[in-house]
DRENDO-1510 file (C-alpha; in Angstrom, 1 decimal, always signed):
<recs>
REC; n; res; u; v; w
REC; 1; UNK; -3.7; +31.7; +68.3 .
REC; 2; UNK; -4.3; +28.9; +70.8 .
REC; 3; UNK; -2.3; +26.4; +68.8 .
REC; 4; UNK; +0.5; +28.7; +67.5 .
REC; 5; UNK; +0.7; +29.6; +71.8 .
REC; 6; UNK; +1.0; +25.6; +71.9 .
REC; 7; UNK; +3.7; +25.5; +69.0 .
REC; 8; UNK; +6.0; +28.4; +71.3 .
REC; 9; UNK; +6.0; +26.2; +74.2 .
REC; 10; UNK; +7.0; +23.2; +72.3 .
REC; 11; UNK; +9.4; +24.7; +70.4 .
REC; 12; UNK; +10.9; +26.7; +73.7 .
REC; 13; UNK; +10.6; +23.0; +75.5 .
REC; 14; UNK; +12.7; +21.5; +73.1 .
REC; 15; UNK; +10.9; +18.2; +73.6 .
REC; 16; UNK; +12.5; +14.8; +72.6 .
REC; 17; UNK; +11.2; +11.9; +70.7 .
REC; 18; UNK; +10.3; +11.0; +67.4 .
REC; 19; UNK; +8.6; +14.4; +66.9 .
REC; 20; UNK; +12.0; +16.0; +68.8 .
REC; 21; UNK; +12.0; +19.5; +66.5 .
REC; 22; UNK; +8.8; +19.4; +64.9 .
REC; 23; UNK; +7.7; +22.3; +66.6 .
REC; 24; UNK; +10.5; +24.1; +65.1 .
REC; 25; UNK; +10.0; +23.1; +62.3 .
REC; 26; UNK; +5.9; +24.1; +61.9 .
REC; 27; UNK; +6.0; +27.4; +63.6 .
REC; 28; UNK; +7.5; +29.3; +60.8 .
REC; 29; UNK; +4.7; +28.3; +58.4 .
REC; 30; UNK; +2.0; +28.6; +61.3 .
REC; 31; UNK; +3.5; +32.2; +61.8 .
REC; 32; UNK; +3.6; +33.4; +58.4 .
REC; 33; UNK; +0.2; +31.4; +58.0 .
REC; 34; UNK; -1.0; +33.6; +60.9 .
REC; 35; UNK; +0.3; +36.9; +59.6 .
REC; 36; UNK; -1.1; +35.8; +56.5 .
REC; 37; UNK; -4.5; +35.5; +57.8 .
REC; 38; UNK; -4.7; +38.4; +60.2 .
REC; 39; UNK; -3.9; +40.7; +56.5 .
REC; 40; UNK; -6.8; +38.8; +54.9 .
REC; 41; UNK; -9.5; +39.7; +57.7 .
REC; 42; UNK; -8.5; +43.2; +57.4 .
REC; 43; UNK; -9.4; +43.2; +53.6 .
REC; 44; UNK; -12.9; +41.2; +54.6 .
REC; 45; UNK; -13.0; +43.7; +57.2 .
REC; 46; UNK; -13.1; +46.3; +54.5 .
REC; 47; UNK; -15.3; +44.6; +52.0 .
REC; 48; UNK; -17.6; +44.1; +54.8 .
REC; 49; UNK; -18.1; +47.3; +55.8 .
REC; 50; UNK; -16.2; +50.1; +53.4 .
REC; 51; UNK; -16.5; +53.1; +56.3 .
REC; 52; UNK; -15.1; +51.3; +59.3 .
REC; 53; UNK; -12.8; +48.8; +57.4 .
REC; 54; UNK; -9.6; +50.9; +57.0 .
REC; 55; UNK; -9.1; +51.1; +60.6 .
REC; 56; UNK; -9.4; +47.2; +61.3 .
REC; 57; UNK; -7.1; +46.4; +58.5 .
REC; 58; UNK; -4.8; +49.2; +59.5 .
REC; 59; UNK; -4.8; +48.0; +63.5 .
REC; 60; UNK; -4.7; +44.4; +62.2 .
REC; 61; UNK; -1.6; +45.2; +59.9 .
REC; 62; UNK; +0.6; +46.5; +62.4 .
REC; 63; UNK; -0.3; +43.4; +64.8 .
REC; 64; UNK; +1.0; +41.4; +61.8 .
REC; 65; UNK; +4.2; +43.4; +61.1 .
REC; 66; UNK; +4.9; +42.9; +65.4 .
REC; 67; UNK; +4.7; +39.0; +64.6 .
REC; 68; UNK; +8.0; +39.9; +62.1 .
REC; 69; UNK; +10.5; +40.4; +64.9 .
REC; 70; UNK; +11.5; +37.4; +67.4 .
REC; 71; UNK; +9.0; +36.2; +69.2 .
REC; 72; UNK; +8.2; +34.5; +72.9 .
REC; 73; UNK; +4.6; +33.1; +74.4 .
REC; 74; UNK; +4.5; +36.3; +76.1 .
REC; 75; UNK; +4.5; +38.6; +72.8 .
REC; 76; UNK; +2.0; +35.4; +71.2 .
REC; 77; UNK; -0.5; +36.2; +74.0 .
REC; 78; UNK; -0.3; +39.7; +73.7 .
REC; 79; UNK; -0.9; +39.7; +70.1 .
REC; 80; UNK; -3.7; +37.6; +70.9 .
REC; 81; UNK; -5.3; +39.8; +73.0 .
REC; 82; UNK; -4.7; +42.6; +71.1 .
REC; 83; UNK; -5.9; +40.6; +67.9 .
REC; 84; UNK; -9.3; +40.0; +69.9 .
REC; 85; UNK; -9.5; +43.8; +71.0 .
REC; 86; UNK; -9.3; +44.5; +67.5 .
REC; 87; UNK; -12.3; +42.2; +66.4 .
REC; 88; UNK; -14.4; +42.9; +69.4 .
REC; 89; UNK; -14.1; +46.8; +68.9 .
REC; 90; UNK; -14.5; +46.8; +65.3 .
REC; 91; UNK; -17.5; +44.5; +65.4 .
REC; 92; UNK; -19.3; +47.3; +68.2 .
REC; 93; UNK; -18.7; +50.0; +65.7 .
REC; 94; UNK; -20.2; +48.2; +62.8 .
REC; 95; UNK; -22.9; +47.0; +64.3 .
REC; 96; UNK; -23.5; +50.4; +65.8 .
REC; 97; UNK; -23.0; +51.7; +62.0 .
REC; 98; UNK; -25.9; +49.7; +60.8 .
REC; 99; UNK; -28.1; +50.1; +63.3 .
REC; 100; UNK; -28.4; +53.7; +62.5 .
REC; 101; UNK; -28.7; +52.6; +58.5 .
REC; 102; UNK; -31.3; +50.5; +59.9 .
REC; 103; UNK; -32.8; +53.8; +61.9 .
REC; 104; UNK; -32.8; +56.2; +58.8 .
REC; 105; UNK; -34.8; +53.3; +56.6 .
REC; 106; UNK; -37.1; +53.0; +60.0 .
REC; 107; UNK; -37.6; +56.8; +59.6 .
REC; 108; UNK; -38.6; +57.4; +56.2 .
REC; 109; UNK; -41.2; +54.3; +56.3 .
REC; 110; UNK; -42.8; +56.2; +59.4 .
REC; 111; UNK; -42.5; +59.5; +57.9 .
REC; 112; UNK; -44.7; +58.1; +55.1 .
REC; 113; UNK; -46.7; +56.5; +57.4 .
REC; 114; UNK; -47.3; +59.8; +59.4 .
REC; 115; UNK; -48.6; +61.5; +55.5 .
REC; 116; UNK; -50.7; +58.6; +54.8 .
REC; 117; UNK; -52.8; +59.1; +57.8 .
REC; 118; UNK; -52.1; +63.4; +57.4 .
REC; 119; UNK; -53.9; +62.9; +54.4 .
REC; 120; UNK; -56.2; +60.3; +55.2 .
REC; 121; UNK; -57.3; +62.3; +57.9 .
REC; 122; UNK; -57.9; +66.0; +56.0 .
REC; 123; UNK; -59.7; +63.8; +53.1 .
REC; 124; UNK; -61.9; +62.8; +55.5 .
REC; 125; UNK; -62.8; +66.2; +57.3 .
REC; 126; UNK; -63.3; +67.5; +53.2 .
REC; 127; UNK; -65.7; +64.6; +52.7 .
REC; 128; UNK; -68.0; +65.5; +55.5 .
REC; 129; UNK; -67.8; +69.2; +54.8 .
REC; 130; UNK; -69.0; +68.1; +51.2 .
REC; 131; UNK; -71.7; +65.9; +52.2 .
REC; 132; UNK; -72.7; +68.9; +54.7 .
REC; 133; UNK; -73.4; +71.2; +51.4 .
REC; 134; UNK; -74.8; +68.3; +49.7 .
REC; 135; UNK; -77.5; +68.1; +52.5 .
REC; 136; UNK; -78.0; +71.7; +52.0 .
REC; 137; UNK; -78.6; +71.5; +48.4 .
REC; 138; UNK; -81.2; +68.7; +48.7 .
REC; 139; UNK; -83.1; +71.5; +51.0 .
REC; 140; UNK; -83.0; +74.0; +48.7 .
REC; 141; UNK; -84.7; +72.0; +46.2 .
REC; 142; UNK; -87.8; +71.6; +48.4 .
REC; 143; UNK; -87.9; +75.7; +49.1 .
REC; 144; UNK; -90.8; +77.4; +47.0 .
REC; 145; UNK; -89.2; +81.1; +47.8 .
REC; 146; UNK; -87.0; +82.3; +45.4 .
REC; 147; UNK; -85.3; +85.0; +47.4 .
REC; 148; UNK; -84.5; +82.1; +50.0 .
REC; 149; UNK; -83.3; +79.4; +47.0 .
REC; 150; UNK; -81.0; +81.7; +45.8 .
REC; 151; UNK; -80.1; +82.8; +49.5 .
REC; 152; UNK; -79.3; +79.1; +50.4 .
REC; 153; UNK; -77.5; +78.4; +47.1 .
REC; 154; UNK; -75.1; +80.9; +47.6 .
REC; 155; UNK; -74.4; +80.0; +51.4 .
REC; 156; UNK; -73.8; +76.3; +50.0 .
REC; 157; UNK; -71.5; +77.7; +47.2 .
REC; 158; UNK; -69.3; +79.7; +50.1 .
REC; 159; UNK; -69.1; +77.1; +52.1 .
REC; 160; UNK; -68.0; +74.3; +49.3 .
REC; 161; UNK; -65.1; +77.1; +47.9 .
REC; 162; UNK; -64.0; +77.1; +51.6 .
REC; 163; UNK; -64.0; +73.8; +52.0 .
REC; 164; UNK; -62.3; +73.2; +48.7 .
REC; 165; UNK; -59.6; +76.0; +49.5 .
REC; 166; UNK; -59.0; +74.2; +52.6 .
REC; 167; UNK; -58.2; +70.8; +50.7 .
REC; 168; UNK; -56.1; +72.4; +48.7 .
REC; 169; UNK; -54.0; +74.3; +51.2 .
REC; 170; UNK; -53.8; +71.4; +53.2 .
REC; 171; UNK; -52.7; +69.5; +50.6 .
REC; 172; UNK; -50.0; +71.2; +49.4 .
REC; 173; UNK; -48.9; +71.6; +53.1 .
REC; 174; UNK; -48.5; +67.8; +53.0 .
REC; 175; UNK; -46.8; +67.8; +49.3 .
REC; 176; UNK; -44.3; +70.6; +50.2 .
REC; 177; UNK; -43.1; +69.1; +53.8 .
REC; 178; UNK; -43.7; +65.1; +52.1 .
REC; 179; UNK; -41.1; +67.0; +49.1 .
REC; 180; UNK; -38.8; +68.5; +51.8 .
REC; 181; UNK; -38.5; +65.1; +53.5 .
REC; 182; UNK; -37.9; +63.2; +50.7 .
REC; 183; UNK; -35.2; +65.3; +49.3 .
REC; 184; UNK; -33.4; +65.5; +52.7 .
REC; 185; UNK; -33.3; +61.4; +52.8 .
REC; 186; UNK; -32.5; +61.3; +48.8 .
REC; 187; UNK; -29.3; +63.4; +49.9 .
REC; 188; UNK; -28.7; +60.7; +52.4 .
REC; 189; UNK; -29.2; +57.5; +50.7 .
REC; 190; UNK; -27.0; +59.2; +47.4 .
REC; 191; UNK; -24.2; +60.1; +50.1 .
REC; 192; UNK; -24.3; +56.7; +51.3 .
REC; 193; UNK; -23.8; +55.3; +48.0 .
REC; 194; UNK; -21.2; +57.2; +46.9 .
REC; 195; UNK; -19.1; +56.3; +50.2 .
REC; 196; UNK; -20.3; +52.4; +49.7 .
REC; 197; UNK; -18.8; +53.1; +45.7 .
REC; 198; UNK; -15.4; +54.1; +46.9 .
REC; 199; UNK; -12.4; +52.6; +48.3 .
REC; 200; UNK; -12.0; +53.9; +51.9 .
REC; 201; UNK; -8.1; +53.8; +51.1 .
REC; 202; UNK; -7.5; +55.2; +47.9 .
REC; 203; UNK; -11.0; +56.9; +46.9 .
REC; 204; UNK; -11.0; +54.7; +44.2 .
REC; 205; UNK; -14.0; +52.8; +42.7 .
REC; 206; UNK; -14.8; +49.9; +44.9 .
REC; 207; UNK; -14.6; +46.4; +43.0 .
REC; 208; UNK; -18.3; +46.3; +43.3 .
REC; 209; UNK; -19.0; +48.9; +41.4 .
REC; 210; UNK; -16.5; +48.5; +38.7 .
REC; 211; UNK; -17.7; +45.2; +38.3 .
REC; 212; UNK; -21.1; +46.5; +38.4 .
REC; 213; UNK; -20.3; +49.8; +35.5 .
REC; 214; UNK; -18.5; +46.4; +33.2 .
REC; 215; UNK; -21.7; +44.7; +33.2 .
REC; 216; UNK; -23.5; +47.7; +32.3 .
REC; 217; UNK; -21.3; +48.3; +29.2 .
REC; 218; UNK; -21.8; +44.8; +28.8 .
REC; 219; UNK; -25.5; +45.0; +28.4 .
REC; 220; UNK; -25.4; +47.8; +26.1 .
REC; 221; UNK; -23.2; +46.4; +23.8 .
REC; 222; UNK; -20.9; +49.3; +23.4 .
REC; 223; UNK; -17.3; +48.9; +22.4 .
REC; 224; UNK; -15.0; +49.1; +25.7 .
REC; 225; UNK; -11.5; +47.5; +27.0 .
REC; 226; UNK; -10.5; +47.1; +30.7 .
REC; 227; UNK; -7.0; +47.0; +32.0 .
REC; 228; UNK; -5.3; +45.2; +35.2 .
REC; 229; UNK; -2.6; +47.3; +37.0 .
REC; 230; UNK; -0.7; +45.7; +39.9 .
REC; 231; UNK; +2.5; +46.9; +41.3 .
REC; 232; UNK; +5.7; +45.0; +41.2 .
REC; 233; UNK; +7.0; +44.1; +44.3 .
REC; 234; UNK; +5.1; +45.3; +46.6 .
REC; 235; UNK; +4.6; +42.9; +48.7 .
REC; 236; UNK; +8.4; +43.5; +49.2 .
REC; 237; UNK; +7.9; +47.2; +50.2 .
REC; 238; UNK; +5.8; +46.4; +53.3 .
REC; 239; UNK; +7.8; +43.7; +54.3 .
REC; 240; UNK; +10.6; +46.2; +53.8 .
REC; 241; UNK; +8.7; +49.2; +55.0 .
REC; 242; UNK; +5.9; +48.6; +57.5 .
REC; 243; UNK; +2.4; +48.6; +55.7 .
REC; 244; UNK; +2.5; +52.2; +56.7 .
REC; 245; UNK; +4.5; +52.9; +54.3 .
REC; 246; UNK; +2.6; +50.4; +51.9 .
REC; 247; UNK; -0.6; +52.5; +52.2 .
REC; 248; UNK; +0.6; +55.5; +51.7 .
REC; 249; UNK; +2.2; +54.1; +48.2 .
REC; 250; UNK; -1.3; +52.9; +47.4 .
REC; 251; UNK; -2.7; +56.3; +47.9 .
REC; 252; UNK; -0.1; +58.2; +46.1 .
REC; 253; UNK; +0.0; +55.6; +42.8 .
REC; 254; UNK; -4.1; +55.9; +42.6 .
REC; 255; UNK; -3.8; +59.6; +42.6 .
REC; 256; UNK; -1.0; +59.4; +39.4 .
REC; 257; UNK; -3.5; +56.8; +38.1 .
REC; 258; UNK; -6.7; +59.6; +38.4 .
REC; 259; UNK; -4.3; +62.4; +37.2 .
REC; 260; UNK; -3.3; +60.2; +34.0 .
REC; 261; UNK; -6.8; +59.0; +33.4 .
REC; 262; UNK; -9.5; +60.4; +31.0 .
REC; 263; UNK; -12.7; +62.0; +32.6 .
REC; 264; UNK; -14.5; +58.9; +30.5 .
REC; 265; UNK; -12.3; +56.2; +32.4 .
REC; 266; UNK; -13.2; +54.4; +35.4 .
REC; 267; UNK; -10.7; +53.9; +37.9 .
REC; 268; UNK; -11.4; +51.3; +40.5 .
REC; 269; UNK; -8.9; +49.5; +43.4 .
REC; 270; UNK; -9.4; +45.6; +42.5 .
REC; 271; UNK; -7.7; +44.0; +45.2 .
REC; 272; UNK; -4.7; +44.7; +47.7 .
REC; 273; UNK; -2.1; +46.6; +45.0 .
REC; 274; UNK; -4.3; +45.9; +42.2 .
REC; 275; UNK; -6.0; +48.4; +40.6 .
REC; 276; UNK; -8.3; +48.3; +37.5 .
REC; 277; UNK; -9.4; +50.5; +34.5 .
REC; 278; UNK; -12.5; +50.3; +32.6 .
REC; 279; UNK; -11.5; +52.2; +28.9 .
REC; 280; UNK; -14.8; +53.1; +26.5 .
REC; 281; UNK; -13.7; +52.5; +23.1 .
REC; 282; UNK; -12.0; +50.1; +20.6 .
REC; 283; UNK; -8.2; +48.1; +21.4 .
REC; 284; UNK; -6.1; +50.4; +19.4 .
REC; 285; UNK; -7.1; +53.5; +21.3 .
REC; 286; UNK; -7.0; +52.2; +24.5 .
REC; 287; UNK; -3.5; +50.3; +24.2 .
REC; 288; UNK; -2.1; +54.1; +23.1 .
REC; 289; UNK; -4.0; +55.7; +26.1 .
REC; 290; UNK; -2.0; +52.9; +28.8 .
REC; 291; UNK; +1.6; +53.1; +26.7 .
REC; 292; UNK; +1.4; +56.9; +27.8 .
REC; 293; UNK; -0.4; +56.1; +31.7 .
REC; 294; UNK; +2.1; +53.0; +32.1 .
REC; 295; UNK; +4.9; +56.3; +31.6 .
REC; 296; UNK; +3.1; +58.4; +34.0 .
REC; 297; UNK; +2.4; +56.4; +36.8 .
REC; 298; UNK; +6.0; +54.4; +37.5 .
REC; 299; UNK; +8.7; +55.9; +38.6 .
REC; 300; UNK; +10.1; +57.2; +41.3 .
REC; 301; UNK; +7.7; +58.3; +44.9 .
REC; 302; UNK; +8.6; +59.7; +47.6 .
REC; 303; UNK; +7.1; +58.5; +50.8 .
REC; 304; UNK; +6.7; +59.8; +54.5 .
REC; 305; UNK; +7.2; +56.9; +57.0 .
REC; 306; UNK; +8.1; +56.9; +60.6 .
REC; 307; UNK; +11.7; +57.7; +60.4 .
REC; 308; UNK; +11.3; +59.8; +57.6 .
REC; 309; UNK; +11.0; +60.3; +53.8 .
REC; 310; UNK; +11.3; +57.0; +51.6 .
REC; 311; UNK; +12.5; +57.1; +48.0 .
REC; 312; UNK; +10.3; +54.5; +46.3 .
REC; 313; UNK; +11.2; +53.3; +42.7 .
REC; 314; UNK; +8.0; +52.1; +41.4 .
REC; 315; UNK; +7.1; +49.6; +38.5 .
REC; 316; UNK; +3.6; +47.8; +37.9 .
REC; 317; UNK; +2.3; +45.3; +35.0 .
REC; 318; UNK; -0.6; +46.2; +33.2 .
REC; 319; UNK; -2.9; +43.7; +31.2 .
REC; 320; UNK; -5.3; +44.8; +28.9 .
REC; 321; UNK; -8.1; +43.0; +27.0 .
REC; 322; UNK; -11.4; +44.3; +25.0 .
REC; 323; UNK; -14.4; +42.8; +25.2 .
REC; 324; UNK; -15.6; +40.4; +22.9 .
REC; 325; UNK; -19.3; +39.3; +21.8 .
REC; 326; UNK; -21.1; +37.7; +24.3 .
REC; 327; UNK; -18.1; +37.8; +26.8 .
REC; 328; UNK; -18.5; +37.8; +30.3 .
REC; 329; UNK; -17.4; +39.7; +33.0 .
REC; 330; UNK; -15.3; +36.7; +34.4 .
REC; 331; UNK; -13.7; +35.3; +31.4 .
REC; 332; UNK; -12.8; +39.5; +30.2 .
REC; 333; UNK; -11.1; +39.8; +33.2 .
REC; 334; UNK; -9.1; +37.0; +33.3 .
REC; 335; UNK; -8.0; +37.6; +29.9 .
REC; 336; UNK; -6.4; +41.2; +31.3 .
REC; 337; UNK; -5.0; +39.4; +34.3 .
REC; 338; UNK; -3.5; +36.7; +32.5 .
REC; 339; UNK; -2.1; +39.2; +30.1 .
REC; 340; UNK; -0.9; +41.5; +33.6 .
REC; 341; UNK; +1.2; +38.1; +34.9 .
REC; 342; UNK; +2.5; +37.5; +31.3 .
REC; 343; UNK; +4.0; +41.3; +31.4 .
REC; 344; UNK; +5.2; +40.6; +35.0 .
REC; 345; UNK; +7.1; +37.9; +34.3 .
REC; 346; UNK; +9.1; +39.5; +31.5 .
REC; 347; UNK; +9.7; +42.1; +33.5 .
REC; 348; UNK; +11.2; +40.1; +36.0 .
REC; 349; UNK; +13.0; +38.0; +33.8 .
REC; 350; UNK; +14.7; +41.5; +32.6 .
REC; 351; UNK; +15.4; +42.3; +36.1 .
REC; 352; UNK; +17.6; +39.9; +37.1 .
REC; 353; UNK; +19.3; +39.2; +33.5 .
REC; 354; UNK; +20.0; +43.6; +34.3 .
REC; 355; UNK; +21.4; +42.2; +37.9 .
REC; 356; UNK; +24.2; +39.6; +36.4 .
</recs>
């Protein structure tokens, strides 16, 4: 920010010379290099940390929409500081976030800890109860009186049922509040996973994890395709539109993409305005199953920004490719990308031969 701050004042200066204009020239590109990065951190933002993400990207995208309108050093500096508010606040949270992560691992280690020692501890009081009637048995061997052997013996036996009755109560005391505990923190660590598996933004799959359920499907040698969807022009739509506006589409097009899917499919968000689908089953099937999904999802959406409802008319390229013997992960999805700019192109091609 400190250099495009120096670029303003040089440009504004107007300064003469053999670099007379340069600044001019170079603060477009440092600008749009600027917006440019400020949308980047608020996907790493996201990827970093899935819970708190959203809100840095969203705060950092409408710091990067206010660099789209003229600017002066004064509205530079106040992006700047606004920029560091941003980063500075979100960091806090996160680091608060996984401090607490930290805190619930910290718990169930001294939970177990705690039954170790619980159980330590009553093993030991049932050891020396035992040895107790042990001792007493060794006596009774040495009586000569019958009425007192048998006397004895049956104190001895009284004493080891209690003493086993109390093992066992105390036991399954331990078992029962060591279950209890453990099923409380499996519901936590099974919550957390399913918010680390999905897309804050769209409740999606993450990329993680559909990269993950590929190389599972991979391993088990089962027959499946996967498909890349990315929507034309959006970039367009939040230049146009505010990224608002550009969310909102994101959220509405992954609910037509749920609503078109099969219960088998996986639906993830791959990146930005790409989305991706992981299809069990052969080619044939799963080229008939995007022909009808391609029809769902484009079209026409309706969305509410800040000056009211927007009619959206939506395209997107798909790419699909099956996986092949000894494929991997990378080189299958390249093959459906490749396939997704191939379809983009054409349909570009046939926009502006429709526009002559």
């Amino acid at each position: 920010m400190i250099s495009l701050k120096k670029y303003m004042d040089t440009a504004h200066a107007g300064s003469a010379g053999p670099g007379a204009g340069g600044g001019k020239e170079l603060l477009p590109a440092t600008v749009a290099a600027y917006r440019s990065s400020l949308v980047e951190m608020g996907k790493c933002g996201q990827d970093a940390c899935p819970v708190l993400g959203e809100d840095l990207k969203r705060g950092l995208g409408k710091l990067e929409e206010s660099l789209s309108n003229t600017l002066t050093p004064g509205i530079v500096e106040a992006t700047e500081r606004e920029v560091r508010d941003e980063l500075r606040n979100w960091g806090r949270r996160t680091a608060r976030h996984y401090r607490e992560k930290t805190g619930e691992v910290k718990e169930i280690l001294l939970m177990m800890a705690r039954t170790a020692e619980s159980v330590g501890s009553r093993d030991q009081r049932c050891a020396e109860q035992i040895s107790n009637v042990t001792t007493q048995l060794r006596t009774i061997a040495n009586l000569d009186d019958l009425t007192q052997i048998r006397a004895s013996i049956e104190k001895s036996a009284s004493e080891l049922k209690t003493s086993i009755d109390r093992m066992t109560a105390e036991g399954k005391a331990v078992v029962d509040q060591l279950r209890k505990e453990v099923t409380g923190y499996q519901s936590k660590l099974e919550e957390a996973e399913q918010i680390a598996s999905r897309d804050s933004l769209t409740g999606l799959r993450t990329r993680l994890c559909a990269e993950n359920q590929i190389e599972n499907r991979i391993e088990s040698r089962q027959p499946f395709c996967v498909a890349i969807l990315d929507i034309d022009g959006f970039k367009l739509v939040n230049d146009e539109h505010g990224h608002l506006v550009g969310d909102e589409l994101l959220k509405q097009f992954a609910t037509e993409l749920k609503s078109a899917s099969r219960a088998t499919d996986l639906i993830g968000r791959w990146g930005g305005d790409e989305f991706i689908l992981v299809l069990d089953g052969g080619l044939p099937v799963a080229q008939s199953h995007i022909d009808r999904l391609s029809k769902w999802v484009c079209g026409s959406y309706t969305i509410q920004g800040s000056s009211g409802p927007r009619k959206l008319e939506v395209h997107a390229s798909i790419g699909l490719a099956e996986h092949e013997p000894a494929e991997t992960l990378k080189s299958l999805v390249d093959r459906a990308d490749a396939e997704m700019y191939q379809h983009k192109a054409i349909s570009r091609a046939q926009r502006a031969d429709s526009r002559r």
